[in-house]
C-alpha positions in Angstrom: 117.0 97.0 122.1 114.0 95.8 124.4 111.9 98.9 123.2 112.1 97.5 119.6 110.4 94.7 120.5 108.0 95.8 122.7 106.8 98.0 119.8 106.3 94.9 117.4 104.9 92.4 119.9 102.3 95.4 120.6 101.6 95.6 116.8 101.0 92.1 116.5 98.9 91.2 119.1 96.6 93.9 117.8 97.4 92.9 114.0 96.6 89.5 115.1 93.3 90.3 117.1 92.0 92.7 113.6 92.7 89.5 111.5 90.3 87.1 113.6 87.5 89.5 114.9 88.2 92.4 112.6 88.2 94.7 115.6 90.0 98.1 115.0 90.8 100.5 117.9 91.5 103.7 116.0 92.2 105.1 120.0 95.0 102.4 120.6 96.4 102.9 117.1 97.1 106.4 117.7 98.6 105.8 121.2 101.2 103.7 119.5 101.9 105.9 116.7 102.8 108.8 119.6 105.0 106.5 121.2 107.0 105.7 118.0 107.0 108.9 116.7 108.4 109.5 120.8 111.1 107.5 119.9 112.2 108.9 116.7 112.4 112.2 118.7 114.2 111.2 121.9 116.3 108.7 120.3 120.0 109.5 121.2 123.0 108.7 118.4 120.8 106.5 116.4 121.1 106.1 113.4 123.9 107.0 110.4 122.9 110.5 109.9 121.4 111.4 113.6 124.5 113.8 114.6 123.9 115.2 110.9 120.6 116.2 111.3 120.8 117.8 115.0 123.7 119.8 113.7 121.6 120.9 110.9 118.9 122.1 113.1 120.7 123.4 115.8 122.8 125.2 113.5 122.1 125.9 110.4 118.1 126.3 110.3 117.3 130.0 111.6 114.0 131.1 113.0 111.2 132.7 111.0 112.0 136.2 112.8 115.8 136.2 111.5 116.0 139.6 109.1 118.2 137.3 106.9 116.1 134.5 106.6 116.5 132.3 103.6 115.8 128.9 102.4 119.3 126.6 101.9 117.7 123.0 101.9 114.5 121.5 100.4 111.7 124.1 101.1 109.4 122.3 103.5 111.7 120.6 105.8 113.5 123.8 105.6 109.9 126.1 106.6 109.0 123.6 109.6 112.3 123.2 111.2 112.2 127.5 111.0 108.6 127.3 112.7 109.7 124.6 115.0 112.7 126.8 116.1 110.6 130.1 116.1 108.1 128.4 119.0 111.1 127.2 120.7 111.0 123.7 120.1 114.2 121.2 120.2 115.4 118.6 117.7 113.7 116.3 119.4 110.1 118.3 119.0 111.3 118.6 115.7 111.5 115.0 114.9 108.6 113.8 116.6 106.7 116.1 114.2 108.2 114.8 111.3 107.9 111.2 112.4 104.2 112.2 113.5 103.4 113.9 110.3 104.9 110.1 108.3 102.4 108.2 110.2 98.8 110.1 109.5 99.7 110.2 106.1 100.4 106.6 105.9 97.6 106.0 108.1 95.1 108.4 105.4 96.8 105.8 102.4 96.3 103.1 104.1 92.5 104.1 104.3 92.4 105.2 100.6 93.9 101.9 99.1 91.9 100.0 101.4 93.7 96.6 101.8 91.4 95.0 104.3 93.9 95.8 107.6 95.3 98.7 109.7 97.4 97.4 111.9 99.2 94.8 110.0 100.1 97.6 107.2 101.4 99.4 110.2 103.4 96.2 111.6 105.4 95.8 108.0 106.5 99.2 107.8 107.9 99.3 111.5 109.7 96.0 110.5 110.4 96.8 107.3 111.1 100.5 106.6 110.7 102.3 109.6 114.6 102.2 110.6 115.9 103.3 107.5 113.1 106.0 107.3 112.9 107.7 110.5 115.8 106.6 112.9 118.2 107.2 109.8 117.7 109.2 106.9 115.5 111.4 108.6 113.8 113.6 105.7 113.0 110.2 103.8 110.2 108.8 105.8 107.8 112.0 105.4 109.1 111.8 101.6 108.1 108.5 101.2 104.5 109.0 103.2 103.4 111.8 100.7 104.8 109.8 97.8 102.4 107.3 98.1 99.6 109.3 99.1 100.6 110.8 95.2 100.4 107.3 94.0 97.1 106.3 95.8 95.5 108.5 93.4 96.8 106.7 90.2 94.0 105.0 90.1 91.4 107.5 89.8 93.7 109.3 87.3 93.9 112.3 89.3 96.9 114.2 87.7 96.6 117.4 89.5 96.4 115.5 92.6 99.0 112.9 91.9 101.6 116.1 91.2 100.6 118.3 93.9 101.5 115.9 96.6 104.3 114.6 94.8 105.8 118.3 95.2 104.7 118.6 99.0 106.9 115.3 99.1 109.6 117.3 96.7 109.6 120.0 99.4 111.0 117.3 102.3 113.4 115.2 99.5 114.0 116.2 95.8 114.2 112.8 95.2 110.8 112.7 95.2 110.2 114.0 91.8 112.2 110.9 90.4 108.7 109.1 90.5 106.7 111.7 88.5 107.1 108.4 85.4 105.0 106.3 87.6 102.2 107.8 87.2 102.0 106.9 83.4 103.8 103.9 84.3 101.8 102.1 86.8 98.0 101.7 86.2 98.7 99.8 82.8 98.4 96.2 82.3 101.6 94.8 80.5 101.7 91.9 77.8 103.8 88.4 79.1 105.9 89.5 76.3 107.2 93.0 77.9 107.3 91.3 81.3 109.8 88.7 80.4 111.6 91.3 78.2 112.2 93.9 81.2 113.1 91.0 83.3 115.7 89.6 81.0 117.2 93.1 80.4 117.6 94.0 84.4 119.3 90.7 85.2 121.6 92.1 82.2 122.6 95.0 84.3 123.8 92.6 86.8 125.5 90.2 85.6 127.4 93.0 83.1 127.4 95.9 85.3 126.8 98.2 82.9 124.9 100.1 85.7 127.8 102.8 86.0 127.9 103.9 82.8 124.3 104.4 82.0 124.2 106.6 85.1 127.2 109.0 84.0 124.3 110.4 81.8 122.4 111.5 84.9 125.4 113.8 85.8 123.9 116.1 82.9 120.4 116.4 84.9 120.5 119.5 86.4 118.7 119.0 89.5 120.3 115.5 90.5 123.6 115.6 88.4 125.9 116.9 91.3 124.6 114.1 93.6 124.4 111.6 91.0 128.1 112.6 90.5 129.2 112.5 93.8 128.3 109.1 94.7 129.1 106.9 91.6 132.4 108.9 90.3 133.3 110.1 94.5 132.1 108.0 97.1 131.5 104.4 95.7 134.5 105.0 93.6 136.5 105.3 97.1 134.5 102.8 98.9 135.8 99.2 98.2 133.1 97.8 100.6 130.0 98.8 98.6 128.3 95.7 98.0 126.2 94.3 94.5 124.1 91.0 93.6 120.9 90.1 94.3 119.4 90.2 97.8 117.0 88.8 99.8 114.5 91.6 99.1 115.0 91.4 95.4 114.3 87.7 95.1 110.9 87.6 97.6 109.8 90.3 95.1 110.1 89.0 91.4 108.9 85.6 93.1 106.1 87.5 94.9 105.4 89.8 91.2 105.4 86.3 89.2 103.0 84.7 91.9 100.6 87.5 91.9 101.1 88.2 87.4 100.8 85.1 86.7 98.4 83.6 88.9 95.8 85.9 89.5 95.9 87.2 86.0 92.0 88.3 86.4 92.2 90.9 89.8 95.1 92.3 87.8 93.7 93.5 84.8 90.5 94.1 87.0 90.4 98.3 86.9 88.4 98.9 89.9 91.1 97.8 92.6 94.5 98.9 93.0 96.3 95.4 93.1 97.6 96.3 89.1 99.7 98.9 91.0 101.1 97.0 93.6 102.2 94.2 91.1 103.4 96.5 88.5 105.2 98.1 91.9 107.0 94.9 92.6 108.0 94.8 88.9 110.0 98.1 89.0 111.3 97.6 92.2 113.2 94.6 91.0 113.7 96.4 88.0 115.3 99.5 89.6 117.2 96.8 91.8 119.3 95.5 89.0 119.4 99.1 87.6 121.4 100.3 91.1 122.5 97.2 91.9 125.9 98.3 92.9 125.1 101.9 94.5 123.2 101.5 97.6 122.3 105.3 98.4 120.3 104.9 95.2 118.8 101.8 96.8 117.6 103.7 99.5 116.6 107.0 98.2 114.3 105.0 95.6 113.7 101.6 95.7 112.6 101.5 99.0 109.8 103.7 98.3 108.5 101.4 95.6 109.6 98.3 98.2 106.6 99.3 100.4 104.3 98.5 97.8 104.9 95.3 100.5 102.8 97.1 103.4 99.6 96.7 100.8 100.2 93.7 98.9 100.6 91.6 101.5 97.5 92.6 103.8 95.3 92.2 100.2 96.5 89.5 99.7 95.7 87.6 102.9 92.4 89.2 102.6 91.4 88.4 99.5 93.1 84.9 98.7 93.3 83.6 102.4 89.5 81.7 103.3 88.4 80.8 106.9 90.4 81.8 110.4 92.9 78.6 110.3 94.5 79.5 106.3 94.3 83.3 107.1 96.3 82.5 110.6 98.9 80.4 108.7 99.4 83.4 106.0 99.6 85.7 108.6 102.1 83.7 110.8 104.3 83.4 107.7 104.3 87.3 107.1 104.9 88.4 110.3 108.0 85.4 110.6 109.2 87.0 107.1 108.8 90.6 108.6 110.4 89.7 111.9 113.9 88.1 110.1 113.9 91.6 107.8 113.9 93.5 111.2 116.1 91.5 113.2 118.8 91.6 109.7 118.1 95.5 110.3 118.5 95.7 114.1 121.5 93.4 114.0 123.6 94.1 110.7 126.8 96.6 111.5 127.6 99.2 109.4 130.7 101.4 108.0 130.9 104.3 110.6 133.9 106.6 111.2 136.3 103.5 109.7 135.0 100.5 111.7 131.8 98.4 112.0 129.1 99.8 114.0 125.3 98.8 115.2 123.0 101.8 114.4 120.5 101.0 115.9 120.9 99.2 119.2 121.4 99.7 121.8 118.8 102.6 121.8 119.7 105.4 123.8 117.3 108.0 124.9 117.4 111.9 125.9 114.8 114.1 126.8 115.5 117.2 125.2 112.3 119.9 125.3 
């Protein structure tokens, strides 16, 4: 559990030291990137689907040189677990690759959107996301990484661009190509009018729950019917526990969308920055809240990719908004306090595992497996 927090207090002292001198140490960034990525890799039984996923590549994934070599899962995870187990390498190697891979193409958005920081967008996403996407669902956070390396070319209206790394994410998680709408979704100012109409119409689906039955229709997809079917007519309709209602994350967002629609009505329609996106962002991510309010894989799969919409917004907006050292120091203090309660929730929540309640995440356990 201490390593957690090591991690974060090392990411905000230098998060804190960028904000008031503007100092960034590209050399120290990378050294902490290796050493979370080192985590990811030698972590032992952390995380839901950890066992899963060392099964799979011990087991399951063959080497390059085997005469019957074939492709079962999604093509690229599939290709770099072969090469990984052609050189040699363990799980572990294998994950630290994967994790290593999330991070420099987070790090290359993070330099294309151009939000004022680089450590602080790094902070958020190890309080916010990074759990979920690389000590748990282990294919997601690479997914995620070259999904918004897809959107970061909205802006320029890049199409070609926008698809081709949308597939490179496709190749780690099909789930990726779910977001292909966005990119005639997203860059597009919307009327008050449409705004309070797609509000009023999500808060709908939750308070009806009409959620289940729309989504019988995506059974008839035929890429995502069988798991759409699975989980809403299999698994959730055996698991009593699964939980629905608005949560914290869905409230700080429609307040945080209104704040930033409403009130700075003239950077949003401005074309030449990206803050349109993020907004619009926050919009569908409460939106696609209500829509899968009762089916949490959905949750995951999905809305947490448009949820880090948060590692952007936030930064630009304590760059832009926030003037002299004292109000961007208060701003700061409150996002880091808001990040820190999200990762302690995550840290300290149990979860459903083989029929009782379980941490997955502490205490972290370690093995060094070349």
């Amino acid at each position: 559990m201490l390593i957690y927090w090591v991690v974060f207090f090392i990411l905000f002292l230098f998060s804190y030291v960028e904000l008031i001198s503007a100092r960034q140490s590209l050399v120290l960034l990378r050294c902490v990137i290796l050493f979370i990525a080192c985590m990811v890799g030698f972590r032992y039984n952390i995380g839901a689907d950890w066992e899963t996923y060392v099964i799979i590549y011990n087991r399951q994934i063959p080497s390059l040189l085997d005469p019957e070599y074939r492709i079962l899962m999604e093509p690229l995870f599939w290709i770099l677990g072969s090469l990984c187990k052609t050189l040699g390498l363990s799980y572990a190697c294998f994950f630290i690759i994967l994790s290593l891979i999330s991070f420099v193409v987070l790090f290359i958005v993070i330099r294309r959107i151009g939000c004022g920081y680089i450590y602080l967008p790094i902070l958020l996403y190890f309080c916010l996301f990074f759990c979920q996407f690389q000590l748990n669902i282990v294919r997601h956070g690479i997914m995620a990484s070259f999904v918004w390396l897809a959107f970061s070319y909205i802006k320029e209206c890049s199409l070609k661009k926008f698809v081709f790394f949308l597939l490179i994410a496709a190749g780690f998680q099909l789930a990726a190509l779910a977001f292909f709408p966005f990119y005639f979704l997203l860059n597009r100012c919307y009327m008050q009018k449409s705004v309070v109409t797609l509000i009023f119409i999500s808060l709908i689906f939750v308070m009806l729950g009409v959620s289940q039955k729309i989504l019988l229709l995506g059974t008839k997809i035929p890429v995502f019917g069988e798991f759409v079917n699975y989980y809403i007519l299999d698994f959730y309709g055996r698991n009593v526990d699964a939980s629905y209602g608005f949560s914290v994350g869905m409230i700080v967002n429609l307040f945080l969308f209104l704040f930033l629609y409403f009130g700075m009505r003239s950077v949003y329609n401005d074309i030449s920055n990206h803050l349109k996106i993020f907004v619009n962002l926050l919009l569908y991510s409460f939106i696609l809240s209500c829509f899968f309010n009762a089916y949490a894989v959905f949750v995951e799969r999905l809305v947490s990719v448009t949820n880090m919409t948060l590692l952007f917004i936030l930064p630009y907006v304590l760059h832009k908004i926030f003037i002299g050292k004292v109000n961007k120091t208060i701003a700061f203090a409150c996002i880091v306090v808001y990040a820190m309660l999200m990762f302690t929730k995550t840290l300290y929540t149990p979860v459903p595992l083989g029929g009782k309640y379980e941490y997955q995440f502490i205490p972290y356990q370690y093995s060094f497996v070349i």
